[in-house]
DRENRO-346783 format. One line per field, with one value per residue (C-alpha): chain; residue number from 1; residue in one letter; x, y, z. Coordinates in steps of 0.05 Angstrom, whole numbers, plus 5000, padded with zeros to 4 digits. Layout:
BEGIN
unit: [A, ...];
pos: [NUM, ...];
code: [a, ...];
xx: [X, ...];
yy: [Y, ...];
zz: [Z, ...];
***
This chain:
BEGIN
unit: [A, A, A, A, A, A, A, A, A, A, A, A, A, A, A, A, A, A, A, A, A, A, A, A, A, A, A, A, A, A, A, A, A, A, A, A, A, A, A, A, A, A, A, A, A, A, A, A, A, A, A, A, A, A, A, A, A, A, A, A, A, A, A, A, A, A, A, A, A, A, A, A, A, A, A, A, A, A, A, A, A, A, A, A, A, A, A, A, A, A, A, A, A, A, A, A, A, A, A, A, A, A, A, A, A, A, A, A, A, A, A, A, A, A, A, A, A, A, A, A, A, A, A, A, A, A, A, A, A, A, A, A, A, A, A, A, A, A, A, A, A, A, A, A, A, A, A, A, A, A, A, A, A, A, A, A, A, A, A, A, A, A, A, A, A, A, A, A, A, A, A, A, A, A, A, A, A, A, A, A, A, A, A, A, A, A, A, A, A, A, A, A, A, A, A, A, A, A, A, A, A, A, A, A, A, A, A, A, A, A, A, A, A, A, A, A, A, A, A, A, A, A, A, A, A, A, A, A, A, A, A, A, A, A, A, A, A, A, A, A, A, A, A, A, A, A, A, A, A, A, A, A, A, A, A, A, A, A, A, A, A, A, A, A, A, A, A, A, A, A, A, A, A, A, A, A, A, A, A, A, A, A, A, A, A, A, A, A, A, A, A, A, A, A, A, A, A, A, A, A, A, A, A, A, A, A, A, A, A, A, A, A, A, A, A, A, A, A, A, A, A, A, A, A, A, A, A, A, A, A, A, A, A, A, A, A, A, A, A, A, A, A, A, A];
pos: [1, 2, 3, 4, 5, 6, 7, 8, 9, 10, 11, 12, 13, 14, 15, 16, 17, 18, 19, 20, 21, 22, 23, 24, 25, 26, 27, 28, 29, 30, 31, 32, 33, 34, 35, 36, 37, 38, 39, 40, 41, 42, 43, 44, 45, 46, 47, 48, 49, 50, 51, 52, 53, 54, 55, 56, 57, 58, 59, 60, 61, 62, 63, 64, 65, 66, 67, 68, 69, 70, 71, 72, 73, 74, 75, 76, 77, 78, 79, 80, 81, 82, 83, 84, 85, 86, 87, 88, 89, 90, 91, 92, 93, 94, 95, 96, 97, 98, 99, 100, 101, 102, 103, 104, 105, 106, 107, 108, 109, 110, 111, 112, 113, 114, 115, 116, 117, 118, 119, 120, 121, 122, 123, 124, 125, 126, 127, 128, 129, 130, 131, 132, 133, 134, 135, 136, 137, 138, 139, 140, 141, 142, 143, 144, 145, 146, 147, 148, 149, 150, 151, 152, 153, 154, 155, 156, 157, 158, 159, 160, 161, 162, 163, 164, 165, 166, 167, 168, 169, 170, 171, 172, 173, 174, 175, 176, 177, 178, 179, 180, 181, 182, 183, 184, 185, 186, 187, 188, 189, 190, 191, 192, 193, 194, 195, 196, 197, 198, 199, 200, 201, 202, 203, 204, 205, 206, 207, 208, 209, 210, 211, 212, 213, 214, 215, 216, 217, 218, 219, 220, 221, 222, 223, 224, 225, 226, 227, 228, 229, 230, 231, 232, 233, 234, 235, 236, 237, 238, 239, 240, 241, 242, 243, 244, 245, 246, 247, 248, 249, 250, 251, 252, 253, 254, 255, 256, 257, 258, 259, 260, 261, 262, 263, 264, 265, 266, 267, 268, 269, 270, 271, 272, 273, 274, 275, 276, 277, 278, 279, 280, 281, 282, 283, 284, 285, 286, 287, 288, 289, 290, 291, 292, 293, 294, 295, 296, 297, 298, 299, 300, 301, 302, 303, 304, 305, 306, 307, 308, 309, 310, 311, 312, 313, 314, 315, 316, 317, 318, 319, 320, 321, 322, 323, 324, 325, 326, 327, 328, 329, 330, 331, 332, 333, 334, 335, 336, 337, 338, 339, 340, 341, 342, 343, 344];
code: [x, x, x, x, x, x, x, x, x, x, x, x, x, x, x, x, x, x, x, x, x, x, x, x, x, x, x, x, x, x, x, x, x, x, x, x, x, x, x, x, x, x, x, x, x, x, x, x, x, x, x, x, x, x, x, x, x, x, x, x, x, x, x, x, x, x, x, x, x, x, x, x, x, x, x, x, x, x, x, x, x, x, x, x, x, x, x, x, x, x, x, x, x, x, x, x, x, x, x, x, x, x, x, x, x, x, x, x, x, x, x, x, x, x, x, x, x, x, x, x, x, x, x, x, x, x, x, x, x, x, x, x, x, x, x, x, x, x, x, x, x, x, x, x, x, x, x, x, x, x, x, x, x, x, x, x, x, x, x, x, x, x, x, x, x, x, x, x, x, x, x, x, x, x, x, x, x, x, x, x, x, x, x, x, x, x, x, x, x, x, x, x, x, x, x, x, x, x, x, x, x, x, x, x, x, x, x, x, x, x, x, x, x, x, x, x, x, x, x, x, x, x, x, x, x, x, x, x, x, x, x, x, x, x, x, x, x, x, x, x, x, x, x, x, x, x, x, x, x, x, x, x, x, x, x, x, x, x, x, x, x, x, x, x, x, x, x, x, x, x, x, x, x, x, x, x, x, x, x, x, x, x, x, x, x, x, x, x, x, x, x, x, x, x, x, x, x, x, x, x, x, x, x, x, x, x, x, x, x, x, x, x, x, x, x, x, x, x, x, x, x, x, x, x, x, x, x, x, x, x, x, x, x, x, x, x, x, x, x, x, x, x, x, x];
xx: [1360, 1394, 1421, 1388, 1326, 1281, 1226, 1183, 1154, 1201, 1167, 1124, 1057, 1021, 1032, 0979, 1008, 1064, 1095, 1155, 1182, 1134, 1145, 1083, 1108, 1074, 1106, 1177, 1170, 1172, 1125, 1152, 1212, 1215, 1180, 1194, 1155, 1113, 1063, 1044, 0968, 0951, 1010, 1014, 1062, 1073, 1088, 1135, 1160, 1155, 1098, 1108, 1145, 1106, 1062, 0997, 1010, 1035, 0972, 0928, 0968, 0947, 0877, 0873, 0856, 0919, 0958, 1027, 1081, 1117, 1119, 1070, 1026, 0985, 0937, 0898, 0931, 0901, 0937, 0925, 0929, 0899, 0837, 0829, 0755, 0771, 0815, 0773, 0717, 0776, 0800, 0777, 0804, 0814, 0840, 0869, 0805, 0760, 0680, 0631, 0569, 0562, 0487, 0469, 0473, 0532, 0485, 0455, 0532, 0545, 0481, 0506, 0573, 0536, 0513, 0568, 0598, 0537, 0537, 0477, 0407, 0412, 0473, 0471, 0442, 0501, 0555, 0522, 0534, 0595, 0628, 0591, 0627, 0696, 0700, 0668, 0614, 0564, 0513, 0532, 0500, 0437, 0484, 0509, 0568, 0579, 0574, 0636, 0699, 0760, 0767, 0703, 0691, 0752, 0731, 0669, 0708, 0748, 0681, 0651, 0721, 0702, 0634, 0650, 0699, 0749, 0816, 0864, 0853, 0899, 0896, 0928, 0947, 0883, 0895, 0924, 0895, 0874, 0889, 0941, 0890, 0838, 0904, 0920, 0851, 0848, 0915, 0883, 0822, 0874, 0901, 0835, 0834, 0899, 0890, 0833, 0882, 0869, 0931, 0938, 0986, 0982, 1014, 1033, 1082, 1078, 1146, 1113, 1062, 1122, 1115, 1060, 1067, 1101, 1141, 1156, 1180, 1205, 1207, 1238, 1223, 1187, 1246, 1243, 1296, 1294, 1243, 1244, 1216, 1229, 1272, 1307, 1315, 1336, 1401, 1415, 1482, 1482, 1557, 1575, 1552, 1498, 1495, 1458, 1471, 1431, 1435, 1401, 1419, 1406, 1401, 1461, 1491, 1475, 1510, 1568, 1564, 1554, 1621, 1659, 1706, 1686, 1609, 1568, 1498, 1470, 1395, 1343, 1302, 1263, 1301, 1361, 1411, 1421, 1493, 1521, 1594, 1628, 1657, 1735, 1780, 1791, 1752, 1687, 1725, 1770, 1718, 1676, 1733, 1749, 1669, 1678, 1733, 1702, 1638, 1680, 1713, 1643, 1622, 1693, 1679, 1612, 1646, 1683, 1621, 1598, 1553, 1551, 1532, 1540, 1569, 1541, 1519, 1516, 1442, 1416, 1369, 1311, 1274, 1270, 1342, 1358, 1300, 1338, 1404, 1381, 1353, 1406, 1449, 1404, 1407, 1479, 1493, 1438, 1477, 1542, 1509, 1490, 1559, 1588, 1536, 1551, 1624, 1627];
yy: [2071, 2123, 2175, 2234, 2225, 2215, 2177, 2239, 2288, 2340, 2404, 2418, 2377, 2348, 2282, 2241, 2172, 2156, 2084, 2078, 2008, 1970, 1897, 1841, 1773, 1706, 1655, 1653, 1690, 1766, 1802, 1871, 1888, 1955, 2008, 2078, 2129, 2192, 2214, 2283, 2310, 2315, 2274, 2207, 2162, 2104, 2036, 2006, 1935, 1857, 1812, 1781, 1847, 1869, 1923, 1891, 1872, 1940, 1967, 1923, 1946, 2012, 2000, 1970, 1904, 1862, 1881, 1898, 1853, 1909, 1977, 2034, 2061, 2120, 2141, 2209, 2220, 2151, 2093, 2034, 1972, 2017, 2056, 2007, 2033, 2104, 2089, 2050, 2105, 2165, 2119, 2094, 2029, 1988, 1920, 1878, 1846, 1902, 1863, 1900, 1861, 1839, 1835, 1903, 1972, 2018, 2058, 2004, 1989, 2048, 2050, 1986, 2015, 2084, 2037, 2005, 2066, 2100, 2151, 2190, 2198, 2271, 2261, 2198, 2232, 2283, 2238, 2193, 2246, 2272, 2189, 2186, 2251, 2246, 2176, 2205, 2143, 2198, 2170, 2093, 2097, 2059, 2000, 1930, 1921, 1861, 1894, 1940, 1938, 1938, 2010, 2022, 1979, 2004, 2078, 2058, 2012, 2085, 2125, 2068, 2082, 2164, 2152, 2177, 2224, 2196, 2244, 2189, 2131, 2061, 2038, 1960, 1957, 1984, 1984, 1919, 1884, 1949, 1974, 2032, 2092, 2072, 2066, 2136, 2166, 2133, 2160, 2236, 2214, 2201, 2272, 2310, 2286, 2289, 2362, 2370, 2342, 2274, 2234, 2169, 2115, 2062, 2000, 1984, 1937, 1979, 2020, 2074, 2087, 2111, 2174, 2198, 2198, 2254, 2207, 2133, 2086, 2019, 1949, 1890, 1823, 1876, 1924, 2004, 2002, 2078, 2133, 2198, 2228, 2207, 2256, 2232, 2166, 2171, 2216, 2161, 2134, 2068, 2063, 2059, 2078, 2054, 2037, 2010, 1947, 1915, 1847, 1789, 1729, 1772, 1720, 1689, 1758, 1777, 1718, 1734, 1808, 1793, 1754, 1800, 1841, 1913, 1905, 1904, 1880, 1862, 1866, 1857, 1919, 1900, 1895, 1920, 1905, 1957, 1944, 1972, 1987, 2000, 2064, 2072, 2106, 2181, 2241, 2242, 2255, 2201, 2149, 2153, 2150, 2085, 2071, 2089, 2041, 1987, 1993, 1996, 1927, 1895, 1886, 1841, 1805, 1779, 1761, 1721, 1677, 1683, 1742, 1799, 1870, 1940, 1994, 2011, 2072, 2121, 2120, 2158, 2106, 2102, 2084, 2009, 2003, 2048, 1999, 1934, 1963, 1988, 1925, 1885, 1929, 1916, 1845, 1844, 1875, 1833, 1766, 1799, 1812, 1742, 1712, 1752, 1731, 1661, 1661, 1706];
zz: [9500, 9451, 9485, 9433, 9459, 9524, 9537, 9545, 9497, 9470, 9482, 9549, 9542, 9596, 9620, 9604, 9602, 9642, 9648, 9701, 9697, 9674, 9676, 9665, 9671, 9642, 9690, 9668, 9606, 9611, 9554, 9587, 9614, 9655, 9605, 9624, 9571, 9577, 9530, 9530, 9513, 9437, 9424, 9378, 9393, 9349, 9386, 9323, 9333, 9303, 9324, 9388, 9422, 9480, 9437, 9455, 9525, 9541, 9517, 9549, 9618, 9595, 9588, 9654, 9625, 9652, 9722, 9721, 9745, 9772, 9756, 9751, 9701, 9702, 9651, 9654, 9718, 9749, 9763, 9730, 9782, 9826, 9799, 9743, 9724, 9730, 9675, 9634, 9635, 9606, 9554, 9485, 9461, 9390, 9395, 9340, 9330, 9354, 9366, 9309, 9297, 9223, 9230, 9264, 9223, 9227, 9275, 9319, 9329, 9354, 9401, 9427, 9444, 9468, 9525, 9545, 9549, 9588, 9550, 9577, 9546, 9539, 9502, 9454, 9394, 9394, 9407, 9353, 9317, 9332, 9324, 9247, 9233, 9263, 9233, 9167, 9161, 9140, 9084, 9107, 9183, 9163, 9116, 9154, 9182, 9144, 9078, 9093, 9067, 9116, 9114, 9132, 9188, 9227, 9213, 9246, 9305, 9310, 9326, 9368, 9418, 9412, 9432, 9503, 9478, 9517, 9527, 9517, 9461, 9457, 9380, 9379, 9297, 9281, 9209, 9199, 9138, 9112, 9036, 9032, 9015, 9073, 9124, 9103, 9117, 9185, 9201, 9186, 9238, 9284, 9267, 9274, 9335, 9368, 9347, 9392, 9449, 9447, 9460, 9423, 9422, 9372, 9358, 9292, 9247, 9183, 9178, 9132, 9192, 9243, 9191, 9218, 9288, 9333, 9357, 9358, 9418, 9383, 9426, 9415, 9457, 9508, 9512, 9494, 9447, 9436, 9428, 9386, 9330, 9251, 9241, 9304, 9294, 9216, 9249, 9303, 9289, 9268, 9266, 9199, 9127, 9086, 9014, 8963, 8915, 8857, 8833, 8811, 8859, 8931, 8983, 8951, 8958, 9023, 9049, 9014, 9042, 9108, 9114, 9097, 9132, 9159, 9138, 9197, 9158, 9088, 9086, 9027, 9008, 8947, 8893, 8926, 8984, 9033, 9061, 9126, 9122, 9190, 9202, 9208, 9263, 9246, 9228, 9189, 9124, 9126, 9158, 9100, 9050, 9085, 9081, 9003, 8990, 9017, 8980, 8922, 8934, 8949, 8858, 8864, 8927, 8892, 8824, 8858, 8885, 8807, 8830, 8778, 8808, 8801, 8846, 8912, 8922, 8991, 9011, 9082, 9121, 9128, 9189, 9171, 9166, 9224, 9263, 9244, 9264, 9338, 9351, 9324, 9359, 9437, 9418, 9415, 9480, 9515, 9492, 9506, 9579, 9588, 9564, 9606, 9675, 9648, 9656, 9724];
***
């Protein structure tokens, strides 16, 4: 984990979530290795990572839906192998493929959910009214679900999980599939009501996403990598500097890059290469002198594969390439780890 930044919220927030080596094991394959984090009330915390890395399964330990290996969780200051429905009833959940029924109303859908989250009699019509307005379905209650468009139906999947108003709420990519403009609205529901204290965590693939949360906790191959804020993470060091390269052949080009002396990584962004040049012994002037000079030789070392291309030039990273680099980096020292068991 980097060493800038704890697994716990930076100012003084309450605990509301609190995972202490969390482990869940299929058999011989581990989905989560030892997951320490804290997420304090009113907080969103973004759980950033490839398909495959533990996000879901970590959730669904949260939610009190699959028991921990080892480890404890705690959620709303109950524990989650142990008071599994007391958890369930002070948290709202959206799963990848969160159940709507196409056939009933955007209303009868949230009745439906009103009673499985016993919502009382007394209450229903305001919380039906409170869930239409948070999630902003006013005008469309009375419309089928199947007649939405993405956006729409996981606005309404949103207020079916706030029925109960639950203090803590578990999002699993809720806006996967779903057109830029409608991913941004649901990110300012998710806002609204982390500023009424909700804490949220949500799982997500989309890089642009990590934006918007307070902070963001990335795993790889169900290991925290690190945790921290945007702002955080685009200062971690990644141990060298980063520049930018156009040309027309770029997978050709990348290979070439990538074998060459003193750069660490060549990656695709677009149509550009973002190339990682290792920093040199000495002070920070001097290192990226040596950095400089290096990008400078790289428009030679690609004539001479018959690749024509431009200068590099210095670019700060963003949290995609600071993302591959950690990981890249755990990756690294995880093989290194086993060579080394291997040969003991």
């Amino acid at each position: 984990m980097s060493v800038f930044s704890p697994s716990t919220p930076t100012d003084a927030r309450e605990p509301v979530v609190v995972a202490r080596g969390l482990t869940k094991r299929f058999g011989t394959f581990t989905a989560v290795d030892r997951l320490d984090l804290t997420i304090g009330k009113g907080e969103v915390v973004g759980f950033i990572g490839p398909n495959g890395a533990g996000k879901s399964t970590a959730i669904r330990m949260f939610c009190a839906l699959l028991a921990p290996s080892a480890g404890i969780a705690t959620v709303a200051g109950f524990d989650v192998a142990r008071e599994p429905e007391s958890v369930r009833a002070h948290i709202g959940y959206m799963s990848q493929k969160f159940s709507l029924y196409d056939d009933l109303t955007c209303r009868e859908n949230l009745r439906f959910f009103a009673g499985i989250y016993r919502v009382p009699r007394a209450l229903l019509d305001e919380r039906l009214r409170f869930a239409i307005a948070m999630a902003g379905i006013e005008g469309r209650e009375d419309a089928l679900v199947k007649t939405l468009a993405g956006g729409w139906r996981q606005r309404l999947a949103l207020g079916c999980a706030i029925l109960h108003r639950p203090p803590v709420l578990f999002l699993d990519e809720p806006t996967s599939g779903v057109e830029p403009q409608a991913r941004r609205r649901f990110w300012d529901l998710i806002h609204r009501l982390a500023g009424d204290g909700v804490t949220v965590l949500v799982s997500t693939h989309y890089m642009d996403e990590a934006e918007y949360c307070n902070r963001i906790a990335l795993i790889d191959a169900g290991r925290l990598i690190t945790v921290g804020s945007p702002s955080e993470l685009r200062g971690e060091q990644l141990g060298g500097q980063l520049f930018e390269l156009g040309c027309a052949a770029l997978s050709e080009a990348v290979t070439v890059l990538r074998a060459t002396p003193a750069v660490l990584d060549a990656a695709i962004f677009g149509d550009k290469l973002h190339v990682l040049v290792a920093d040199q012994p000495g002070d920070a002037a001097a290192s990226a002198a040596s950095a400089a000079s290096v990008a400078a030789s790289l428009p030679a070392r690609l004539a001479q594969a018959g690749i024509d291309a431009p200068a590099p030039v210095p670019i700060r990273p963003g949290l995609e390439d600071v993302f591959v680099q950690l990981v890249t980096r755990e990756n690294r020292r995880v093989e290194a780890g086993r060579a080394r068991g291997a040969t003991a």
